[in-house]
C-alpha positions in Angstrom: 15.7 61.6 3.8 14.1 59.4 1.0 12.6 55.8 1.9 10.4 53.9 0.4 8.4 50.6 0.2 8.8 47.6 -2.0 7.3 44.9 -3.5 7.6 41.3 -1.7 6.2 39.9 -5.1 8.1 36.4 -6.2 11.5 37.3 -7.1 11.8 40.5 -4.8 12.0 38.0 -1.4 12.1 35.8 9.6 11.7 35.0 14.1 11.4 34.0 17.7 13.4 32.4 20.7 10.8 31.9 23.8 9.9 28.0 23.9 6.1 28.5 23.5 3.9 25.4 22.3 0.2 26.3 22.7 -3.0 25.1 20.8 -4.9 27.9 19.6 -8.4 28.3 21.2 -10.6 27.6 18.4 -9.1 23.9 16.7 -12.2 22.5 14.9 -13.5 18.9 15.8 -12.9 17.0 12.6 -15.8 17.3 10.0 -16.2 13.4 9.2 -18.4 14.7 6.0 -15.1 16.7 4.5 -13.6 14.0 5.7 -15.0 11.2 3.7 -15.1 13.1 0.7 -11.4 13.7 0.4 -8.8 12.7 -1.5 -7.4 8.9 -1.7 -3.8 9.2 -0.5 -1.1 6.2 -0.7 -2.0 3.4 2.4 0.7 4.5 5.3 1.5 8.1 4.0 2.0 11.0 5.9 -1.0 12.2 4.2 -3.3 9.5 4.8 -2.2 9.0 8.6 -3.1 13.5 8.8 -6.7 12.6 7.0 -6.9 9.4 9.2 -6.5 11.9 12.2 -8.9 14.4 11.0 -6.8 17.3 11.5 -3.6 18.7 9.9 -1.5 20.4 13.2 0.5 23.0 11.7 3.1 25.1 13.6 2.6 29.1 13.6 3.0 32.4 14.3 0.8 34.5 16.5 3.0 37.6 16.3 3.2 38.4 12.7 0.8 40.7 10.8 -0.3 39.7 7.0 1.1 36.5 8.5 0.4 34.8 11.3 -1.4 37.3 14.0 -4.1 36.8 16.8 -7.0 39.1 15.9 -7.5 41.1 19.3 -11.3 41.2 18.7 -12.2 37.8 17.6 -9.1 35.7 19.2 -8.9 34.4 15.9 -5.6 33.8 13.8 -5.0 35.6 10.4 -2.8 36.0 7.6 -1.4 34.8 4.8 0.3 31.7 7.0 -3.1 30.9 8.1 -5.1 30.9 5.3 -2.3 28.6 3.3 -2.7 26.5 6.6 -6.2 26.1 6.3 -6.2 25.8 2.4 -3.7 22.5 2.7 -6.2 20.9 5.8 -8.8 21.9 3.2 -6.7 19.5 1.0 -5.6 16.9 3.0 -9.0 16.2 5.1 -11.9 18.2 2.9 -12.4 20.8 5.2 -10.7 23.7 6.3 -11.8 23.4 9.7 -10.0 20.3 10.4 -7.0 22.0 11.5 -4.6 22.2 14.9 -2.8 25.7 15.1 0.2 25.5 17.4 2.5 28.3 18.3 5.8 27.9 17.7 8.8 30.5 17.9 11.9 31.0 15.1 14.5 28.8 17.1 12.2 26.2 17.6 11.1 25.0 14.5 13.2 22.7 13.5 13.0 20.9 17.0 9.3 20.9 16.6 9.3 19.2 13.0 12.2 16.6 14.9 9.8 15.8 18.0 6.9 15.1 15.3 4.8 17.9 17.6 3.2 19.4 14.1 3.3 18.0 10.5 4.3 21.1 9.0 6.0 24.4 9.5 4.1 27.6 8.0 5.5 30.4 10.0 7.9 32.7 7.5 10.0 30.0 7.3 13.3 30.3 5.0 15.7 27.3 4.5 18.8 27.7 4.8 21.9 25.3 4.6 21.5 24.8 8.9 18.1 24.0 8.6 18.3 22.0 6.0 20.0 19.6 7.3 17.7 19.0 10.0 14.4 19.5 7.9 13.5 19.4 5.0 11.3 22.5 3.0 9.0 22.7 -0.1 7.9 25.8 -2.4 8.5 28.8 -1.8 5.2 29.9 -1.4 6.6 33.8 -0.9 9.8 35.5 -1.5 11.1 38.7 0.2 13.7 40.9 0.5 15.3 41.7 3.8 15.2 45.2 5.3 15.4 47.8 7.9 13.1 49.5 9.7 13.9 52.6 11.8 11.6 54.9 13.2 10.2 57.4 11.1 11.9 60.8 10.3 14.9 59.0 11.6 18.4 60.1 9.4 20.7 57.5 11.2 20.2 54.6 8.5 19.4 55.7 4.6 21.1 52.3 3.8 22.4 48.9 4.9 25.8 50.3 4.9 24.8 53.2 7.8 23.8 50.4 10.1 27.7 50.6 10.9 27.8 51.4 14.7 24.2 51.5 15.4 22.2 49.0 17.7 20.2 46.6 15.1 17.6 44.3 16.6 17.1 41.1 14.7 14.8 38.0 16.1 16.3 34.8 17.1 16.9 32.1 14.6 16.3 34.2 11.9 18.0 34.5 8.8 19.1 38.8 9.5 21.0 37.5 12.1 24.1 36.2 9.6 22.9 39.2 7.1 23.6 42.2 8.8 26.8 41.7 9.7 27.8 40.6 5.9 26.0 44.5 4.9 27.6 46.1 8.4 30.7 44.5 9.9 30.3 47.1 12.9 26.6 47.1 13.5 26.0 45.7 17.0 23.5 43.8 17.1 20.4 43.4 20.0 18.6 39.9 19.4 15.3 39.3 21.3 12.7 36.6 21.3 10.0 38.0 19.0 9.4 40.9 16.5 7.2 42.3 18.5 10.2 42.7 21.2 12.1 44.2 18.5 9.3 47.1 17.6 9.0 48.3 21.0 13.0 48.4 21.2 12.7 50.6 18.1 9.8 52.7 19.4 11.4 53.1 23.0 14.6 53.8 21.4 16.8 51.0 22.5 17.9 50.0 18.9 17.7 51.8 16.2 16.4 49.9 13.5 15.3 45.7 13.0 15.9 44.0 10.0 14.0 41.1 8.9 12.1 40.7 5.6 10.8 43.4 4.0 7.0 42.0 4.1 6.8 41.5 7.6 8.1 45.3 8.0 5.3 46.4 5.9 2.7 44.4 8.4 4.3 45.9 11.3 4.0 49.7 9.6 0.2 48.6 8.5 -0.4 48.1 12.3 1.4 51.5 13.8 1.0 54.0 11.2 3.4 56.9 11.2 5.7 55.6 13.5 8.0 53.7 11.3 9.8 53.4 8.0 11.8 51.0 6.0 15.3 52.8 4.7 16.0 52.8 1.3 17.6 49.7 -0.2 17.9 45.8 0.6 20.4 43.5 2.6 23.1 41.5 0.5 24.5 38.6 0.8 26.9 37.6 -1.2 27.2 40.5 -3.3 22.9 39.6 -4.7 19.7 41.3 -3.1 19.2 38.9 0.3 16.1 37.1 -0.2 14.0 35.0 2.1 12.3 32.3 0.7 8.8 31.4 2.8 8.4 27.7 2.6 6.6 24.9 4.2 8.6 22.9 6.3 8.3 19.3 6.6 10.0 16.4 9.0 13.5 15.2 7.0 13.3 12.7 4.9 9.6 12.4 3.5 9.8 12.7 0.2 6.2 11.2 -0.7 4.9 14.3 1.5 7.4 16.0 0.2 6.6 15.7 -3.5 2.8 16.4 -2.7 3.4 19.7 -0.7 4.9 21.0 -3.7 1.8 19.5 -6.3 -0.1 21.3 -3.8 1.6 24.8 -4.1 1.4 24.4 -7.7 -2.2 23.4 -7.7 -3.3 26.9 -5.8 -0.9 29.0 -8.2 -2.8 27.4 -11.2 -6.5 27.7 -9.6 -5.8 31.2 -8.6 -6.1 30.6 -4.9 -2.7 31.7 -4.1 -3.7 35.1 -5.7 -6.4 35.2 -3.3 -4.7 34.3 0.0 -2.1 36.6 -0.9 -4.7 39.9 -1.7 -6.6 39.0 1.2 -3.4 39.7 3.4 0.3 40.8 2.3 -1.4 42.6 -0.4 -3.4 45.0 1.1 -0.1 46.3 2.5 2.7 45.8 -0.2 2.6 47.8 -3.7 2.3 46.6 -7.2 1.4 42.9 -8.6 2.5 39.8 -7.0 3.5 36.8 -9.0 3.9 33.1 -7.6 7.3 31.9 -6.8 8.6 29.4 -8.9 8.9 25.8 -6.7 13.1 25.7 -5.3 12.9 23.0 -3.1 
């Protein structure tokens, strides 16, 4: 049985249900130096009201490796989500360190972008037309195909297509939940609150494979070596390779915060910090070079 990897460069291109809002142990106190040497933003703009506050509060994910993941040793969140987090509060209030990290789960994002709990959404977060017409997005900052992951050694699923009759577990509020049944009619599908929930369904053998985007497959492999594998070939949808676009999502409606979210993407492309971010973390996993997305939304 062949698999194989693939990139989740630009152009290549997911997930939770439990109702979790937590501050992470660690938010900085605001650094009033950084502060005062930021930007001048617009009087009564989102941006001036976050460097007002002295913190950016961002939703995440604690679950996701090369993403959003609690480092077991230091208690410490890393990943690519992260370290765009921290580059924005950078930003926004002159310091990294000026920056509120708050759990949040796939199904709840939009709610917590409606109830005004975080100013933005980075936590593998693709629009799509149901989203979007609660909140709104900017970038992509990442693109990625979606994929399955079965256990390794494991004949059952060589394509999308053999997923036909077997148990697939996808995370809530993600967009695999609409694609697998487009690429299998007859799969059956398992849906449980986190990825993490998905992997041990996999490794216990309760499902037998979880699709969600190829690079957060490739951070769940990183972390259990030899136990998994991603079959060969991406999810469609209609009739195109399925991609999901990672974007920053933003309350509806802001278009000044709006506009500068997506200045700001293109201001780390062109100073080669989203090369960086993206080395430090989804690169150390995924194979050949990565180029920026071009800015959709």
């Amino acid at each position: 049985m062949m698999k194989k990897y693939r990139n989740v460069a630009a152009l290549a291109a997911g997930a939770a249900i439990a109702i979790t809002l937590s501050a992470c142990a660690g938010t900085a106190t605001p650094d009033a130096g950084a502060k005062a040497s930021a930007k001048a933003f617009p009087a009564g703009s989102t941006m001036s009201k976050i460097q007002k506050r002295g913190k950016l509060i961002v939703a995440v994910k604690d679950d996701f490796p090369l993403f959003g993941m609690k480092n077991p040793v230091t208690g410490k969140l890393e990943g690519m989500d992260i370290e765009l987090a921290q580059l924005l509060a950078k930003d926004l209030t002159g310091s990294a360190d000026n920056i509120q990290y708050v759990t949040v789960s796939s199904a709840d994002r939009e709610a917590f972008l409606e109830q005004h709990k975080v100013d933005v959404v980075i936590a593998t977060y693709p629009p799509n037309p149901e989203r979007q017409k609660a909140v709104d997005f900017a970038g992509p900052y990442l693109m990625s195909p979606v994929s399955v992951m079965v256990r390794s050694g494991y004949s059952g699923i060589n394509q999308p297509s053999d997923m036909n009759g077997k148990n697939i577990c996808v995370t809530a509020g993600s967009g695999a939940v609409a694609m697998v049944p487009q690429n299998a009619p007859s799969a059956k599908l398992t849906t449980f609150g986190t990825i993490t929930e998905c992997m041990q369904g996999l490794e216990q053998n309760r499902v037998d494979g979880v699709a969600t985007t190829n690079s957060i497959l490739l951070g769940l492999i990183s972390q259990n070596p030899g136990k998994f594998e991603i079959a060969k070939g991406d999810l469609l949808k209609d009739g195109k390779v399925a991609s999901d676009n990672d974007s920053i999502g933003l309350p509806k409606g802001d278009k000044a915060f709006h506009d500068y979210l997506d200045s700001f993407l293109k201001k780390i492309e062109a100073h080669g910090d989203w090369m960086k971010i993206y080395k430090d973390t989804v690169g150390t996993i995924a194979p050949g070079d990565a180029t920026p997305p071009p800015i959709l939304y």
